[in-house]
C-alpha positions in Angstrom: -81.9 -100.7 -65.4 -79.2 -98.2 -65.4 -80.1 -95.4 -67.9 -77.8 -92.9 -69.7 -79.0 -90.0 -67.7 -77.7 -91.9 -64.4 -74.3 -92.8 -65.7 -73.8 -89.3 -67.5 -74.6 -88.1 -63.6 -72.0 -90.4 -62.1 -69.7 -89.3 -64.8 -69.8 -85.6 -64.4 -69.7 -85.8 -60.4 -66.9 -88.3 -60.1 -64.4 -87.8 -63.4 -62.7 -84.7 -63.7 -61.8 -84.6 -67.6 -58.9 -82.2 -66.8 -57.5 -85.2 -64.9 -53.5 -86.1 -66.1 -55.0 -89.4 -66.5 -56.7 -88.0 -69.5 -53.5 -86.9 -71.3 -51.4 -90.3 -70.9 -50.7 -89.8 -75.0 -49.8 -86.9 -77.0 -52.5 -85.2 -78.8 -51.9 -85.9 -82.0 -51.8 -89.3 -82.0 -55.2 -89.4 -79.8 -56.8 -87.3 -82.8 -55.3 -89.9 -85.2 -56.4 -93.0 -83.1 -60.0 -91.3 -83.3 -59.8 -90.9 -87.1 -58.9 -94.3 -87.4 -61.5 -95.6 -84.6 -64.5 -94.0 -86.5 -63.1 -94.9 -90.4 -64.1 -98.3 -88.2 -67.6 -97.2 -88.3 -67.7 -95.9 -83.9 -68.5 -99.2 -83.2 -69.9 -99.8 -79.8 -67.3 -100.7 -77.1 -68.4 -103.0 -74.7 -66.8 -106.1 -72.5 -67.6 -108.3 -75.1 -66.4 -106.1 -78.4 -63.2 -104.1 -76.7 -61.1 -106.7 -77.8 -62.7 -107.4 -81.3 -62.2 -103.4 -81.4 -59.0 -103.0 -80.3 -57.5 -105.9 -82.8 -59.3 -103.9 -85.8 -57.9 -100.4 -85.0 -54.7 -102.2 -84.1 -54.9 -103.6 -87.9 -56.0 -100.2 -89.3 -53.0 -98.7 -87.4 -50.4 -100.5 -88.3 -51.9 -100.4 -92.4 -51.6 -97.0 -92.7 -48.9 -95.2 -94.2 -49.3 -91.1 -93.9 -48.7 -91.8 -90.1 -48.2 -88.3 -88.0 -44.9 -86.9 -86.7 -45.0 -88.7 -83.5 -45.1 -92.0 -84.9 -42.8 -91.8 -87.3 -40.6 -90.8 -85.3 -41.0 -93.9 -82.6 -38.8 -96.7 -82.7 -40.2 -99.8 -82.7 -36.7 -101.1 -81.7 -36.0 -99.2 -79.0 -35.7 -100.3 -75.4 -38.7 -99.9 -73.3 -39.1 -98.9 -70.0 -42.5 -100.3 -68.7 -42.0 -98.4 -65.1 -44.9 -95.8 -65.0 -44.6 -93.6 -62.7 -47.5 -93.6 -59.9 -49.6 -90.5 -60.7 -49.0 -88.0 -57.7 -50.7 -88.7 -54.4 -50.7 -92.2 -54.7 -48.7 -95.0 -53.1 -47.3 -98.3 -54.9 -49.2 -101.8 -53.9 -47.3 -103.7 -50.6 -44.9 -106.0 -52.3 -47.1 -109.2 -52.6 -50.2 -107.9 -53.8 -50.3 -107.0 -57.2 -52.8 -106.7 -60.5 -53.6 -109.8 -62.4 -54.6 -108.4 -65.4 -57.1 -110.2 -67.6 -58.6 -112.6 -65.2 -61.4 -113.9 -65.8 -61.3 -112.2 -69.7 -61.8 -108.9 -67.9 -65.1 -110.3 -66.2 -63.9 -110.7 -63.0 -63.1 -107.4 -61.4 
């Protein structure tokens, strides 16, 4: 059995929270996602829940209506661009191989 002692040990040799990966979204709306995330009660994200969670605080999200500045100020409208850039150091997947996201309902990595 894999106790919280070993995977807080993992976590603090291998993830470095000043990572950019950490800071994908702007502040503000990370604090706001959290307010909303525990007016949802904190609930336990697992494999099995992440989707009943994400649905919820999707729902929460879109009900509110004292949204912060960097919300209001996205349109929902606008042209995406869904090209992220590669994070520095790394190199983009050969052309054939690519992620299939979801396989397996996220069971199959």
């Amino acid at each position: 059995m894999v106790t919280h002692n070993m995977i807080y040990h993992i976590c603090h040799i291998y993830i470095n929270p000043d990572h950019q990966v950490f800071d994908l979204i702007p502040l503000q709306l990370a604090i706001f996602i959290e307010q909303c995330y525990n007016n949802l009660g904190h609930p336990a994200v697992e494999r099995t829940t992440i989707w009943g969670i994400y649905l919820n605080l999707l729902e929460l999200l879109q009900q509110c209506t004292d949204l912060p500045p960097v919300l209001a100020a996205m349109d929902p409208n606008a042209e995406q661009d869904n090209n992220i850039p590669l994070l520095v150091g790394l190199q983009d997947l050969p052309e054939l191989d690519y992620y299939m996201g979801g396989v397996g309902n996220g069971t199959d990595l």
